[in-house]
Phi, psi and omega in degrees: 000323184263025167271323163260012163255347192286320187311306167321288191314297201274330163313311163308331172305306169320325190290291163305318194282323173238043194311325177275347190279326159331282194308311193311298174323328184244358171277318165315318231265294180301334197274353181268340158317275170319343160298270227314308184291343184259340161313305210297296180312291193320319208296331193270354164279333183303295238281331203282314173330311155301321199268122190287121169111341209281147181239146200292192168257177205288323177294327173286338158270308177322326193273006195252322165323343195235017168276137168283008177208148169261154199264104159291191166285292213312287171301318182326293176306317183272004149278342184263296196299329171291333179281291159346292169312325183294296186298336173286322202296305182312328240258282186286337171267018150307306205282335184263353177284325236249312165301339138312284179294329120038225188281349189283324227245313171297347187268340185271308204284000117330305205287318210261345168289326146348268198303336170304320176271355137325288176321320211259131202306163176274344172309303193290347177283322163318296176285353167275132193272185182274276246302309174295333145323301202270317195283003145276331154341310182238309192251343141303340173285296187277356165268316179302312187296315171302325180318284162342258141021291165287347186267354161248042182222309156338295200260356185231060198199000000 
């Protein structure tokens, strides 16, 4: 339980901290979706298409009645292959967005560890030693930074 409320938490941060970087991210995530699903609908006419007697389906004649060309193997292929091409592209500027969002959120979550400790009184900077100081900085940083990192591979996967 207090593992999806830590999920809950840093999502929400996220959410607040970077909303566009969010939005861009899970709208790439649909349109790469929506390839997949519409290659996947292409795949079973190619396929009806390759098998020498196979006759197509009844939805796939219908949409091609309202086409100004009929559709072959040939464009068939070269609409399954563009689509493919597409969806990897989308795929990879996901992947550059999510790195992006990222390093922007290690990086606010730098800024605010600063100011926390800039902010904290001096009695308390005293009794703290520098090790534990430099190891929030750092190796807190970089475990908060994989957190990020599984929790949108979590959320758009």
């Amino acid at each position: 339980m207090r593992r999806w409320r830590l999920i809950k938490r840093l999502s929400r941060w996220l959410l607040t901290r970077t909303p566009k970087l969010m939005l861009q991210s899970f709208v790439v995530i649909l349109l790469a979706t929506l390839m997949e699903g519409v290659s996947i609908a292409l795949l079973l006419p190619l396929l009806a298409a390759l098998t020498p007697g196979q006759t197509q389906s009844r939805w796939f004649t219908e949409f091609t009645e309202f086409l100004p060309f009929r559709l072959e193997i040939g464009p068939l292929l070269l609409m399954f292959w563009w689509l493919l091409v597409a969806r990897q592209f989308l795929i990879f500027y996901r992947e550059q967005v999510q790195l992006r969002l990222r390093l922007l959120a290690t990086d606010l979550l730098r800024v605010e560890l600063f100011s926390a400790m800039l902010q904290a009184s001096w009695a308390f900077r005293v009794q703290q030693s520098q090790v534990a100081a430099a190891e929030q900085l750092t190796s807190a940083v970089n475990r908060f930074s994989m957190a990020v990192f599984h929790l949108l591979k979590f959320k758009t996967t």
